[in-house]
N, C-alpha and C positions, 0 to 999 in steps of 0.2 A: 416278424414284427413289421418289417418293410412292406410286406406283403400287405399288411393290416392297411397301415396308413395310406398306403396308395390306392386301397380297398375306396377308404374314408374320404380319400380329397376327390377321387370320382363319383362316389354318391353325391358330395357337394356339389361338385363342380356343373352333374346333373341336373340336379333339381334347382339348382341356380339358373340353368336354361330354361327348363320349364318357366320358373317364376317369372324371370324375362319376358318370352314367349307371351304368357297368359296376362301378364300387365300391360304388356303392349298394346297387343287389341283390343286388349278393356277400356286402355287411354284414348285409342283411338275410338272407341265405341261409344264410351261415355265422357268423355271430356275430365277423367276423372287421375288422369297421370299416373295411372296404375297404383298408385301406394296405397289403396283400398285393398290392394292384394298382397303388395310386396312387403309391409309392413306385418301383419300376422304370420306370413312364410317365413320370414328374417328372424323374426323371436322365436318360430318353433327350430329353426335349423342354428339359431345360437346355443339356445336351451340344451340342443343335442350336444352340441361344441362345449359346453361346461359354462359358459359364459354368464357371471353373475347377476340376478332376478335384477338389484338396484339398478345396473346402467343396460341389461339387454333390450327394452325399450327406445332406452337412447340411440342407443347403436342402430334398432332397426329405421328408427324414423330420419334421423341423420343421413343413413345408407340410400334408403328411400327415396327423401330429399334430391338425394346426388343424382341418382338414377332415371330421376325425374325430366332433369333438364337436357339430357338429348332428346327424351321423346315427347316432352311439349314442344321443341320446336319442330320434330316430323308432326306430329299429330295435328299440331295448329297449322301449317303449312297443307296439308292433307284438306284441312276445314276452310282455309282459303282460298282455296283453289276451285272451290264448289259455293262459296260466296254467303258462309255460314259466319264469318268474325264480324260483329259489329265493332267497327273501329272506333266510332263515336265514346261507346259505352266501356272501353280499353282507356281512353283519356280519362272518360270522369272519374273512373274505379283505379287505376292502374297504380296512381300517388301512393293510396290509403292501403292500397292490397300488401303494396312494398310494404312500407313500414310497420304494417301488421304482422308479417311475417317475423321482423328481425324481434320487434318485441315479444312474440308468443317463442321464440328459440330460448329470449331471454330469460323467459318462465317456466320453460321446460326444464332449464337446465338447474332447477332450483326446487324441482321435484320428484316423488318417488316415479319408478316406473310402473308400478300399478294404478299410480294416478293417472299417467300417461297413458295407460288399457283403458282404466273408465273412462276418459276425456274422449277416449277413441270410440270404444263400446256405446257411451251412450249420444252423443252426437250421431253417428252412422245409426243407430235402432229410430232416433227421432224424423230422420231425413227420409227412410227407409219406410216408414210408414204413411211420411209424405204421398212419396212418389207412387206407392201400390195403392193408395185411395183416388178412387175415379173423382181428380180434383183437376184437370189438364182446363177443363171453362172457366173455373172456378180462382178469381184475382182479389188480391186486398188493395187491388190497384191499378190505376189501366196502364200506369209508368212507371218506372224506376225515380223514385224521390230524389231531391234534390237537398242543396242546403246541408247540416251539420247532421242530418239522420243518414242522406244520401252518404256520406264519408263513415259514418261510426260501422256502416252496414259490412263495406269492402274491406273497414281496417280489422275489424271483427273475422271475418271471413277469411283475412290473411292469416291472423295471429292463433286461430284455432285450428288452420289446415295444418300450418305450421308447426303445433304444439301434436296433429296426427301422422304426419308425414305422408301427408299428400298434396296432390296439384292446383283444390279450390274446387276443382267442378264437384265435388261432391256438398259442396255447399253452395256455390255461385250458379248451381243447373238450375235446384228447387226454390231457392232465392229470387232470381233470374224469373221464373215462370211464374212464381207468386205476383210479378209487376209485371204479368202480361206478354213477357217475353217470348216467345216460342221455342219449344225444347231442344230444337236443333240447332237454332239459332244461338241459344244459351250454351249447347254442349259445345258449337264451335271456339262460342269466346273464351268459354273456359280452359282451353284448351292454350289459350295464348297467357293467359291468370295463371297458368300452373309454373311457366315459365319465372312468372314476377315473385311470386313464393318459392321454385325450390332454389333460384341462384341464391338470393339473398341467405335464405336460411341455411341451403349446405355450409357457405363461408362462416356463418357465425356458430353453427354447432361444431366446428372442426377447432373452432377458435375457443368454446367456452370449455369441449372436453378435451382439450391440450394436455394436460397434465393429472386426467384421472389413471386411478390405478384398474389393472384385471381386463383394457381392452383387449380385443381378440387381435391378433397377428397382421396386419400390414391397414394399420388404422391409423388414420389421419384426424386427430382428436375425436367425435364420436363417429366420423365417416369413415366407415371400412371400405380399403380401397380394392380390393381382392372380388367381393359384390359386387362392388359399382362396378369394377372391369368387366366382369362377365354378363351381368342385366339389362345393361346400361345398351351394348350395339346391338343386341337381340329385341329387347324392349323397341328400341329407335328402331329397325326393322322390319316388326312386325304389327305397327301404329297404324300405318295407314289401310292394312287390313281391316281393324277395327271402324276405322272412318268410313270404309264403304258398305261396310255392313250397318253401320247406323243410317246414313241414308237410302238403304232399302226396306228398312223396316218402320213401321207405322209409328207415331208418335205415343199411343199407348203401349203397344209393344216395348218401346224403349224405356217408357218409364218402366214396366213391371220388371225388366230385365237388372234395368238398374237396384228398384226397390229391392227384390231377390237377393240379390248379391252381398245388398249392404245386412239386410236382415239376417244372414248366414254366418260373414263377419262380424257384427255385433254379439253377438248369441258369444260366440267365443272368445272376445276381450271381456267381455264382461263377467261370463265364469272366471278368466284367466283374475280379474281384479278384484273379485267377492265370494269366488267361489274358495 
């Protein structure tokens, strides 16, 4: 029986390095703080773990969340160092992105988890097919707005990365490049965005699933602290690989790699929430 379980926590412990590993340089690739990955990984190896359908969502996007925040700051650091962060556009967004986040935790924690798959599912399939339409000339704008639209956009962008458990650049890239932005220039800042979303929101999903029942073993209200140990220096590690592979590849390149990605993960929240 000993045998079993020690079987089981190094299958885990495994494939927790992978998911690390592969969110990494995804963060650092796309600006996108890896929980485009580590988020659908975390539900199918709770799912395995017995972990109940109601909060294994929470758990993943929480854990995610946490994960996040070492490797937006290699990742953005990675992207500054190559002179990809608009810092200007950090100021005007940075406010709205904050408090977007704490309120979308707020909302999360006040829904099913299959809502939380769809919320995921179809945000990532709409972004997804953004990005894979030859639309890189193509703006609703030659600037990022200003004024009461300019804020509703980032606070927005905070409170639903927040509600996916991810870092923003899966929203702030194609956003970002809809107002002219250039895509690597977008994938840098966001990359400093994912930062302003996961601090905030780990602290308050830890704080709103305090006292649910059926969490998995060494969890810190919905953040499981057992994942974030093991994703969390491998992820931060393996970022700024990502970083340099996105500045060697062509700006359509990056978008289709992106779009791909998300299209693959969507397909699969969305069976997981209707199917």
């Amino acid at each position: 029986m000993q045998d079993v379980l020690n079987t089981d926590y190094l299958t885990l412990a495994a494939m927790m390095l992978v998911t690390g590993a592969v969110g990494g340089v995804i963060a650092g690739m796309l600006g996108v703080g890896g929980g485009i990955v580590i988020v659908p990984v975390l539900d199918l190896v709770l799912s395995a773990l017995g972990v109940d359908s109601d909060i294994r969502m929470h758990v993943a996007v929480a854990t995610s969340l946490a994960t996040i925040v070492p490797t937006a700051i290699s990742s953005s650091r990675a992207h500054d160092a190559k002179g990809a962060v608009d810092h200007d556009q950090l100021k005007r967004w940075g406010a709205a992105i904050f408090l977007g986040a704490i309120a979308g935790v707020l909302l999360a924690s006040r829904v099913s988890g299959d809502t939380l798959s769809a919320v995921f599912g179809i945000v990532a399939l709409i972004v997804a097919i953004k990005m894979l339409l030859p639309l890189e000339n193509r703006h609703i704008a030659d600037a990022v707005p200003g004024g009461a639209v300019g804020q509703l956009i980032p606070f927005a962008i905070g409170g639903v990365s927040s509600m996916m458990g991810i870092g923003g650049g899966t929203l702030s890239v194609p956003v970002m490049t809809l107002f002219n932005v250039p895509i690597h220039r977008s994938v840098g800042t966001a990359a400093l965005f994912g930062l302003l979303i996961s601090a905030p929101a780990t602290v308050a999903f830890a704080i709103t699933g305090w006292n649910v029942d059926g969490l998995p073993p060494g969890s810190l209200g919905y953040v499981n602290l057992i994942g974030l140990a093991i994703i969390a220096p491998v992820s931060y590690l393996t970022a700024p690989y990502g970083a340099r592979i996105a500045h060697a590849l062509s700006k359509r390149m990056l978008s289709i790699l992106f779009g791909v990605f998300l299209a693959i993960v969507a397909a699969r929240m969305l069976l997981k929430a209707f199917g």
